[in-house]
Structure formats: structure tokens, C-alpha cells
C-alpha positions as CSV (number, residue, x, y, z in Angstrom):
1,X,0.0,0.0,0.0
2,X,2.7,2.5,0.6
3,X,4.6,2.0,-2.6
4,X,1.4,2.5,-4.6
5,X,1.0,5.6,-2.5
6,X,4.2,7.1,-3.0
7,X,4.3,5.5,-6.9
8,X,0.5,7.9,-7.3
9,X,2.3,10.7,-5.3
10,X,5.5,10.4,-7.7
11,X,3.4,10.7,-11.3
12,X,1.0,13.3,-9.5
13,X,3.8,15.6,-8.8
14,X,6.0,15.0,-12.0
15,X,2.1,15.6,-13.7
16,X,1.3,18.9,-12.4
17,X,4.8,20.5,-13.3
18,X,4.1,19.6,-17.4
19,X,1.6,22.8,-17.6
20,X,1.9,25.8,-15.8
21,X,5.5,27.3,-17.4
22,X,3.3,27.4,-19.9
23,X,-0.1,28.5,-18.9
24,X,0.9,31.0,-16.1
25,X,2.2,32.9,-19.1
26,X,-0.7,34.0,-20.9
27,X,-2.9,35.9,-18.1
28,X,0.7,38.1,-17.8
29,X,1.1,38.4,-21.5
30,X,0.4,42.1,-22.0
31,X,2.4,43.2,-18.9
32,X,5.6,40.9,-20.0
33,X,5.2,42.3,-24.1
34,X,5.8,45.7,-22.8
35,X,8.5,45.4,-20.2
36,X,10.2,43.0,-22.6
37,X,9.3,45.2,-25.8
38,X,8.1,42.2,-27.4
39,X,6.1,42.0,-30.7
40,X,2.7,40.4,-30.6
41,X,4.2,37.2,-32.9
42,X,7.6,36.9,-30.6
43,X,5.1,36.9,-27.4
44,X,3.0,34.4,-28.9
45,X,5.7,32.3,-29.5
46,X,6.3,31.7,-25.3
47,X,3.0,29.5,-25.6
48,X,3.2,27.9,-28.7
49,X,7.0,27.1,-28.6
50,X,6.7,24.5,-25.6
51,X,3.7,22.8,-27.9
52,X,6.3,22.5,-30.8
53,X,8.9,21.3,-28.5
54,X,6.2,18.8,-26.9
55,X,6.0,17.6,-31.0
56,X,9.9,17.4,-32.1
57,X,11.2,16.2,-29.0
58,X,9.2,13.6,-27.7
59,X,10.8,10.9,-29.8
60,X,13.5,11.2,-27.7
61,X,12.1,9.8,-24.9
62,X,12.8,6.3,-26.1
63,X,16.0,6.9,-26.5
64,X,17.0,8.7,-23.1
65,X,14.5,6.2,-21.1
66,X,16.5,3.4,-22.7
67,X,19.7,5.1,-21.5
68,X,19.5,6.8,-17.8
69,X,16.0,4.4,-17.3
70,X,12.7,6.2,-16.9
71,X,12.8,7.3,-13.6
72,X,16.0,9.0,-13.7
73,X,15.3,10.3,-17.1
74,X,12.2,12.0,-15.8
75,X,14.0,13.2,-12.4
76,X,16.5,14.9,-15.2
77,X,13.9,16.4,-17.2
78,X,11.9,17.7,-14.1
79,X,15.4,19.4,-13.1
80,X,15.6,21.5,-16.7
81,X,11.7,22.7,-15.9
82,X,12.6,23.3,-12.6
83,X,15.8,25.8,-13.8
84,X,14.3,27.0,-16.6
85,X,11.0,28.4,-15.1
86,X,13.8,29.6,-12.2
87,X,15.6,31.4,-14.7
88,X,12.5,34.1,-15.1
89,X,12.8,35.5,-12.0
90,X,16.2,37.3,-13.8
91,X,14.7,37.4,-17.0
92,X,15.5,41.3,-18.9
93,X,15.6,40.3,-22.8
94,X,12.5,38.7,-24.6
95,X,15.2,36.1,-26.2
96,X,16.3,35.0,-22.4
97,X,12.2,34.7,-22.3
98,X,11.9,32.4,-25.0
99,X,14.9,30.1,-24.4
100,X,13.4,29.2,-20.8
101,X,10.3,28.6,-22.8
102,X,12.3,26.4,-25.0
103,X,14.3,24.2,-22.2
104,X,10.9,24.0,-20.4
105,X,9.5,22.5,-23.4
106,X,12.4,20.2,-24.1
107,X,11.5,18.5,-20.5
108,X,7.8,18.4,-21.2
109,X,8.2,16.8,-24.4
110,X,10.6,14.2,-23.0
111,X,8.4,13.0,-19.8
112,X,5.2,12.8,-21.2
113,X,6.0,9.7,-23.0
114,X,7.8,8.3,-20.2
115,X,5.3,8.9,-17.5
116,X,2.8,6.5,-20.1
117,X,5.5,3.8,-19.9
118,X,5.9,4.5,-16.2
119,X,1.9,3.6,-15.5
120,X,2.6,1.1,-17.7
121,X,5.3,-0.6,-15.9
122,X,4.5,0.0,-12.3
123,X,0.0,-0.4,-12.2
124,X,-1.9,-3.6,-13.0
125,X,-4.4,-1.6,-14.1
126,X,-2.8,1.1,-15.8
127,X,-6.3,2.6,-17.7
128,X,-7.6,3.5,-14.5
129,X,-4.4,5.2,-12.9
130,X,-4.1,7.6,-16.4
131,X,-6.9,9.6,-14.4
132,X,-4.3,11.0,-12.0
133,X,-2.3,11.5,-15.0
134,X,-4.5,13.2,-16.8
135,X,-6.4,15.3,-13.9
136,X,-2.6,16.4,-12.7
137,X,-2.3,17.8,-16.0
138,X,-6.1,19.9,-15.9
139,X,-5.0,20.9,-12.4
140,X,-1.5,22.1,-13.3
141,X,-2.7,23.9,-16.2
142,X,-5.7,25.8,-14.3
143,X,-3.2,26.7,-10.9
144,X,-0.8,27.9,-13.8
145,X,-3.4,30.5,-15.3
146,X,-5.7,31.2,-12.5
147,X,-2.8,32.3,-9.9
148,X,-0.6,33.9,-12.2
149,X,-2.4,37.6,-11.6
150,X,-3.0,37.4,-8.0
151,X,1.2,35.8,-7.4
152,X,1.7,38.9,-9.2
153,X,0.3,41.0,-6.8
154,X,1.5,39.0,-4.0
155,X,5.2,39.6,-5.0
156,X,4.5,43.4,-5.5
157,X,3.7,43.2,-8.7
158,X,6.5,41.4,-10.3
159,X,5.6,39.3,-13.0
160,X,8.9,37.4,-13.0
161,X,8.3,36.7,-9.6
162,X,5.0,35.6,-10.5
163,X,6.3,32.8,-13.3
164,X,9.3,32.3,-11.7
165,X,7.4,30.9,-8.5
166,X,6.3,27.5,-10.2
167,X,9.5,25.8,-10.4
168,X,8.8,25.3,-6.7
169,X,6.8,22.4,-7.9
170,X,9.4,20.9,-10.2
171,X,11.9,20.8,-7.0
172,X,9.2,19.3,-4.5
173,X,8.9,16.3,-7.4
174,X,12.5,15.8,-7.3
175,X,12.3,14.9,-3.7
176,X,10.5,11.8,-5.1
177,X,12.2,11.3,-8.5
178,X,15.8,12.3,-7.9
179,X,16.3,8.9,-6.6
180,X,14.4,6.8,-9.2
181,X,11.2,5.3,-7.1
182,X,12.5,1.7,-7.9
183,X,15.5,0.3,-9.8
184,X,15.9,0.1,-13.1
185,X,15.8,-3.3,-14.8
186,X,15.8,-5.2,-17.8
187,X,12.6,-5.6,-19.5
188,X,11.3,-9.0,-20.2
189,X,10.2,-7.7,-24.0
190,X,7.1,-10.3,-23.4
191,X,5.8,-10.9,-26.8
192,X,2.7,-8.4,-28.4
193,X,-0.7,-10.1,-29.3
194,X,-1.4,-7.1,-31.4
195,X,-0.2,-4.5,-33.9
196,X,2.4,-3.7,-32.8
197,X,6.2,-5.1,-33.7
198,X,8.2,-6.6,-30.9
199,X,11.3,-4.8,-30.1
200,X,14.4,-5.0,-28.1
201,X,14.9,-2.1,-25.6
202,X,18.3,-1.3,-27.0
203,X,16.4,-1.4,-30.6
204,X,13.4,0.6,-29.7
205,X,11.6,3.0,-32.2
206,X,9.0,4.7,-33.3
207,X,6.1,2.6,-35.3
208,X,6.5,4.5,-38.4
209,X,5.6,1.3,-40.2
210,X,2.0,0.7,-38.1
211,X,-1.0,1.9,-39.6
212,X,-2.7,1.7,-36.4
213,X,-0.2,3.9,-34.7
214,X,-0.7,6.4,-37.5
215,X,-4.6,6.1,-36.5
216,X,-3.5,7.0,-33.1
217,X,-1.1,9.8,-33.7
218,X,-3.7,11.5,-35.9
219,X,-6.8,11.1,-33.4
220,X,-4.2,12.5,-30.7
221,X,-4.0,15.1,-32.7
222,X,-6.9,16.4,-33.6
223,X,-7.9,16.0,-30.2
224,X,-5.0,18.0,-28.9
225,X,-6.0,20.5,-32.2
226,X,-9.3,20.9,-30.8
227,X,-8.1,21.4,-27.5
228,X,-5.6,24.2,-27.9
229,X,-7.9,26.3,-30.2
230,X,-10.4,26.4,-27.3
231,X,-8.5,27.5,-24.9
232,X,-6.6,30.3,-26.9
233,X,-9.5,31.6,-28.5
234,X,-12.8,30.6,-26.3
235,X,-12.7,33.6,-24.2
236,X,-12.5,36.4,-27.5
237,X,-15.4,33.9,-29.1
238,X,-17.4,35.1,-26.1
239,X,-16.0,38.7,-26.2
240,X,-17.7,38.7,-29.5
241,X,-21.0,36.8,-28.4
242,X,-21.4,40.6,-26.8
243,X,-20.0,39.6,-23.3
244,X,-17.3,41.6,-21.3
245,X,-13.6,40.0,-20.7
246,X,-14.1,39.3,-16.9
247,X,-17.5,37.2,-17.7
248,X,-15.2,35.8,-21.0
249,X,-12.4,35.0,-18.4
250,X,-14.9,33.0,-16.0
251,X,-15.9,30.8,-18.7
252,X,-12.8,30.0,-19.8
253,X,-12.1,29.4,-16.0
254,X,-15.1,27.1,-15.9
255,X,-14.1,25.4,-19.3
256,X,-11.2,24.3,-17.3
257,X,-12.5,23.2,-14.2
258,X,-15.0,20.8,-15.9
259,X,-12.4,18.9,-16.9
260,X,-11.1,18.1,-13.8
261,X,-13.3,15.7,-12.4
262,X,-14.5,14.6,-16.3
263,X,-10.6,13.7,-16.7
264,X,-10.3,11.7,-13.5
265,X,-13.4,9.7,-13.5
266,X,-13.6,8.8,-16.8
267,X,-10.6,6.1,-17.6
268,X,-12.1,4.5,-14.0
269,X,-15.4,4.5,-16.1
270,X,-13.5,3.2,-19.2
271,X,-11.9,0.4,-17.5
272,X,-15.0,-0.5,-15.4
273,X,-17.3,-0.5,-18.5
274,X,-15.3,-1.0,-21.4
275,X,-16.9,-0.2,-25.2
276,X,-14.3,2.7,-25.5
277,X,-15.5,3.6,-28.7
278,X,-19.1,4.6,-27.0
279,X,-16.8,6.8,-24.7
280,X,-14.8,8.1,-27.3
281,X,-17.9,9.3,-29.6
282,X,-19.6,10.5,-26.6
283,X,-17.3,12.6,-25.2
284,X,-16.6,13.9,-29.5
285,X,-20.4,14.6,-29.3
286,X,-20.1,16.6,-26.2
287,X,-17.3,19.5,-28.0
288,X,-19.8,19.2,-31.3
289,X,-22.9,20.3,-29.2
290,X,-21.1,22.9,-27.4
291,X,-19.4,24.4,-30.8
292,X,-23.1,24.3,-32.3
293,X,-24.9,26.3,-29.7
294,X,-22.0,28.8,-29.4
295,X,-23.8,29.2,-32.6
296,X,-27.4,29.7,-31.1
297,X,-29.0,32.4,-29.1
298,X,-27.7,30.7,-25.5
299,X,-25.8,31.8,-22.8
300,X,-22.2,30.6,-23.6
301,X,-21.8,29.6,-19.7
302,X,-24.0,26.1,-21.3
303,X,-21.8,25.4,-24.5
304,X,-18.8,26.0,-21.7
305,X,-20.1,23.4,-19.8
306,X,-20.0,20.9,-22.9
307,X,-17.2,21.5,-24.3
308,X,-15.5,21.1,-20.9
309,X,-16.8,17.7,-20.7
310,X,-15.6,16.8,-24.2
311,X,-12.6,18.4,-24.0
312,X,-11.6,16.6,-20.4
313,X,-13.0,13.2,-21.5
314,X,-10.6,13.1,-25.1
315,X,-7.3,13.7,-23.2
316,X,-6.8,11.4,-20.9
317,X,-8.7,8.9,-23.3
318,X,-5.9,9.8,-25.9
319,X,-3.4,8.9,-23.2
320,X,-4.8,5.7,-22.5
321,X,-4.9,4.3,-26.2
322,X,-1.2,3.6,-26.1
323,X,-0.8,2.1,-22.4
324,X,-4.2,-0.3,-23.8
325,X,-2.7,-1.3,-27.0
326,X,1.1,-2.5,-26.2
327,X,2.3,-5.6,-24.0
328,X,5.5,-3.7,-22.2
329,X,6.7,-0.4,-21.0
330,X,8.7,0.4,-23.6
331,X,6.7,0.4,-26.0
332,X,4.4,2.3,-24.3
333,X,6.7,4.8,-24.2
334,X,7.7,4.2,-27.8
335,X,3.9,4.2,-29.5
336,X,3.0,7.2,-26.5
337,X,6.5,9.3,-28.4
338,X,4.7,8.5,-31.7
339,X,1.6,9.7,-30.9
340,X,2.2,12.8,-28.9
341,X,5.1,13.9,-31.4
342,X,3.1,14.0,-34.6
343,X,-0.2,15.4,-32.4
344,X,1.1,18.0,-31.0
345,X,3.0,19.4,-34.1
346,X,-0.5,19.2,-35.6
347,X,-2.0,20.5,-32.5
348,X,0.5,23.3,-32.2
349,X,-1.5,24.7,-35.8
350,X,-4.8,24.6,-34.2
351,X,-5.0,28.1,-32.2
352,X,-3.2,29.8,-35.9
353,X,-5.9,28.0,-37.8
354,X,-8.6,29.4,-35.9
355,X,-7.0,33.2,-35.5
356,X,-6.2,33.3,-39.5
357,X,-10.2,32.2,-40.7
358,X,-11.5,34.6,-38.1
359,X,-9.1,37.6,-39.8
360,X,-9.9,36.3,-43.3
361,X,-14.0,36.2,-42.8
362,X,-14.1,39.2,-39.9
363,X,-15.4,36.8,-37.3
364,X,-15.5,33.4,-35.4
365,X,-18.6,31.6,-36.9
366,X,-16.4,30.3,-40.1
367,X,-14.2,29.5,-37.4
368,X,-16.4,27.7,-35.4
369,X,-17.8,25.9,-38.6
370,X,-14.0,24.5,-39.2
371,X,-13.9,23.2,-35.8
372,X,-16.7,21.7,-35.8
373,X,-15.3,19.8,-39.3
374,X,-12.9,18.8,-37.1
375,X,-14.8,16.9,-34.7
376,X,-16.8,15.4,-37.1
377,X,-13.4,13.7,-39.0
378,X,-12.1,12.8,-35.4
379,X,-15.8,10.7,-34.7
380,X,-14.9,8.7,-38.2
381,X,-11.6,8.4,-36.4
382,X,-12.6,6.6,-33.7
383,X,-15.0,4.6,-35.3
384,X,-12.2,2.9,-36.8
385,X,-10.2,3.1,-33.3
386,X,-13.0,0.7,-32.2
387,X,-13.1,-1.5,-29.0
388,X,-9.5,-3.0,-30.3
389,X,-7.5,-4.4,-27.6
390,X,-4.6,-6.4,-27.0
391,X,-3.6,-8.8,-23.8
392,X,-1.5,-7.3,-21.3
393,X,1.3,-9.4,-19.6
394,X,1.5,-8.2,-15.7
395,X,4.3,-8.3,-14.0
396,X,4.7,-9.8,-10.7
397,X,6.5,-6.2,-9.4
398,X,3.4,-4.0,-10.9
399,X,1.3,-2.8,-7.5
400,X,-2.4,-3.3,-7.5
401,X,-4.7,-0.2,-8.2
């Protein structure tokens, strides 16, 4: 019981520090463009470079895991975030700015395949525990946005204080990753009853080859698309419905905290109920009713509400589809690189998408009417997804959930 306590407590804390060096950023935008004297396409780039990072590094996870092992590769990884996001607090050029932006997102790329071989390796039911994965994430990602005004103030009004002050969560985590949370072995490479080629860990790559994987990579991605586009450009969509910025900043606020819960619960409900697919579509039906009555005379707090859910389902399901469909850790890790590398290099287009149809047709309904495209390609996506799954060989070290 302790060890799965301290093993949840581990990939909580390594979780929550993959957001806000990102998030905390955009409340403080306007404040850090003019002390920095930073164009508006240089300031964008301190959000959207750790997504591109989180695409073009991730397949380096494998190799790095394979190397130092997983745990002490993530313990590294959370010791760049932790410097880098430090590093604000003496931050006096925007190019200082966007090379902690781009360490940070050099370690976030790297442990988010590895923390999906981690569950892999260490739960025997790894579905379920991809909720504390997945809520960590929600979590960081609303602490990073909602406190960054109000640290501000707390630290007399210093906004390098105020991003600077997260890398206290990246050192706590070290105090459970710096020594890995259990050695390092060999992996038994059991044999796959699926897709998916057997490897040898010193031969691990990405499925390049796997048309399945390639199904994966691009539902990740227009999931992750779908995702980023809301929460850049949800709170002007309501700005434009008519509303003022406080009530637009509440419901993006509430458009985060539904996901929460909706990201915890649900791979318990997945792995208790099974039919994925029903899960999948659901949660896909749940952002297409809420991008279709952003498109009706009703309060946008409801469509909020909706697309929350949908949003907070996809993730964590997106997570789970690559711990469900391999045999061993590393290629969970592998097929989890594949995935996230391609989808968020896709995803990383989503907000630019959105931003250049709404400049080209003078406001968000085309927009919205391309999103909702989206969704509707990502449904025929997981049709094809299916209830597909493959036999899992426990080992005798994982710890009950």
C-alpha cells in the first residue's frame, strides 16, 4: 500500500509541473510584451513554442528512457523545468524569455512519453491510474493560469516573480524522483498479441511502419488541435458573443474546471465499462454540441459546460490508447512518443488556424464551422479506433490499483 502511494504521489507531482511554465504565461502576456518590448508574434511564441517542442522532442524519450531508465530520465527532465521556469525571475531580454520557454518545453516533451511507460510498468491496471495523470495535468494547467495575476500582486507586482514561483513544484517532485522510485531493470520484451512489432529495448523505435499507430497519432492530434484552439481563443469567441472580458475569463475558467473531475473519472469508467469507442464518440459529441450552440442564441456559460466535458473526457482517453494497446513499457513509451510527437506538431497549428479564418472572414462563426469539421473527421476516427485491444502481460512487481 505504501509503494502504490508514494508511486501515485510520484506521477501526481511530475504531472502537475508539465503545464503551468506554460499556462501562467498568458494571463501576464500584456504586462511581460511591454517590459520586454516584445512584438505580438515573438510573445506568442512563449505559448506555442513549448507545444512545438512537446511535438519534435518527444521521440527522444525512447531513447533517453532506454539510456539513464525512466525514472531517472524524468527526475532529469523535471530538473531543466525546474531551472528554466527559475531562470524568469532574472529574466531582462524577450530572447532570455523564449529560451526558458524552449528548455521547459524540451523536458515536457521528453516526460510525457515516459510517465505512459511509467503507468505502464508499475500499475496492473494502468487505464484506470491515467486519471491522476490526466487530472494532474487539468490541475496544473488551471493553478498555472488562475494564480498567475494574484502571485503577481502578491510579489508586489512582479511578473517574474510571479512565473518564476512554479519551479517550486518541479523541486518538491525531485524529492520523489531524484532517486528513481524503484531500480531500473531489464525488460522481459514479453511478446505483443497485437499490432504492434516486438522490439528490443536497445532497438526501440518509433512505429513509423504501423498503420494503427498512425490512427492513433492523428486522433491524438486532432484532439489535442481541438483542444488548444479552445483555450486560446474561447474567451474572444465570447468577447464577440457581446459579453465583457471578466465574464469571458470565468468561462474559460469554468471550461477548465469541468475537466477536472471529467478527466479523473472517466478512464475509471472506461476500464470499469469498457466499449471505449461509445466513450470516445460521446465525449466527440459533447465539443460538437457545445461548438453548435456557441452558434445559437444561448448563454455561452452552457456550450462552456459541454465542451469542458468533451474536452476533459478526449485527453486522458488519448493517453490511455497507447498504455491499452502495447504488451510492455517500452513500448508504451515508444507508441505514446509516436503519438504525442506528430499530435502536437499538428495541435501546435490549431490556435493559428482558428486566428487566420477569423481575420480572413471578420469573425469566429467560419471558425467555429471549421472546428466543428474537425470533430466530425475525429468521430470517423474513432470509429475505426473501435473497441480494439490487446492482452497485457502483468508483472509480478506492478502494484495493485
Amino acid at each position: 500500500m505504501m509503494r502504490f502511494v508514494f508511486l501515485i504521489t510520484a506521477l501526481f507531482l511530475a504531472s502537475l509541473n508539465l503545464r503551468p511554465v506554460i499556462t501562467s504565461v498568458s494571463p501576464l502576456l500584456g504586462t511581460i510584451r511591454e517590459t520586454l518590448g516584445m512584438s505580438g508574434s515573438m510573445a506568442s511564441l512563449l505559448t506555442s513554442l513549448p507545444v512545438l517542442c512537446m511535438g519534435f522532442f518527444a521521440p527522444a524519450a525512447i531513447k533517453l528512457g532506454s539510456r539513464w531508465s525512466i525514472e531517472r530520465t524524468i527526475a532529469y527532465c523535471l530538473l531543466l523545468i525546474g531551472a528554466a521556469t527559475a531562470a524568469r525571475y532574472v529574466v531582462n531580454s524577450s530572447w532570455l524569455m523564449l529560451l526558458t520557454a524552449f528548455l521547459a518545453g524540451i523536458g515536457i516533451a521528453i516526460i510525457g512519453p515516459l510517465l505512459s511507460g511509467f503507468i505502464k510498468e508499475n500499475f496492473s491496471n494502468p487505464s484506470a491510474i491515467v486519471g491522476v495523470y490526466s487530472m494532474s495535468l487539468v490541475v496544473g494547467a488551471a493553478f498555472g493560469s488562475g494564480l498567475a495575476v494574484p502571485l503577481q500582486t502578491a510579489f508586489h507586482h512582479s511578473w517574474q516573480a510571479s512565473v518564476a514561483s512554479w519551479s517550486i513544484l518541479a523541486f518538491i517532485a525531485l524529492c520523489f524522483w531524484w532517486r528513481p522510485v524503484r531500480k531500473a531493470r531489464k525488460p522481459t520484451a514479453p511478446a505483443m498479441t497485437g499490432a504492434l512489432p516486438q522490439t528490443e529495448k536497445n532497438d526501440l523505435k518509433l512505429p513509423l511502419t504501423n498503420k494503427r499507430a498512425w490512427l492513433l497519432t492523428c486522433f491524438f492530434g486532432m484532439m489535442a488541435f481541438m483542444f488548444y484552439s479552445l483555450t486560446a481563443w474561447l474567451a474572444p469567441i465570447v468577447e464577440e458573443l457581446g459579453y465583457d472580458k471578466q465574464t469571458a475569463g470565468m468561462i474559460l475558467t469554468l471550461f477548465t474546471l469541468v475537466q477536472v473531475p471529467v478527466s479523473f473519472l472517466l478512464p475509471m469508467l472506461v476500464s470499469r465499462f469498457q466499449h471505449r469507442v461509445v466513450w470516445l464518440i460521446g465525449c466527440s459529441v459533447m465539443e460538437l454540441i457545445g461548438l453548435l450552440m456557441l452558434q445559437l442564441p444561448v448563454s455561452p456559460w452552457l456550450p462552456c459546460i459541454f465542451l469542458g466535458i468533451g474536452a476533459g473526457g478526449l485527453f486522458p482517453m488519448a493517453l490511455m490508447l497507447p498504455i491499452d494497446e502495447t504488451a510492455n513499457t517500452e513500448e508504451a513509451s515508444a507508441l505514446s512518443a509516436m503519438t504525442q510527437s506528430g499530435g502536437y506538431l499538428f495541435a501546435s497549428l490549431g490556435p493559428f488556424c482558428v486566428g487566420f479564418i477569423h481575420d480572413a472572414a471578420g469573425s469566429f462563426p467560419p471558425a467555429i464551422i471549421g472546428l466543428t469539421v474537425v470533430v466530425v473527421v475525429m468521430i470517423l476516427l474513432q470509429l475505426k479506433i473501435g473497441n480494439q485491444k490487446f492482452k497485457h502481460v502483468r508483472s509480478r512487481e506492478k502494484v495493485s490499483a
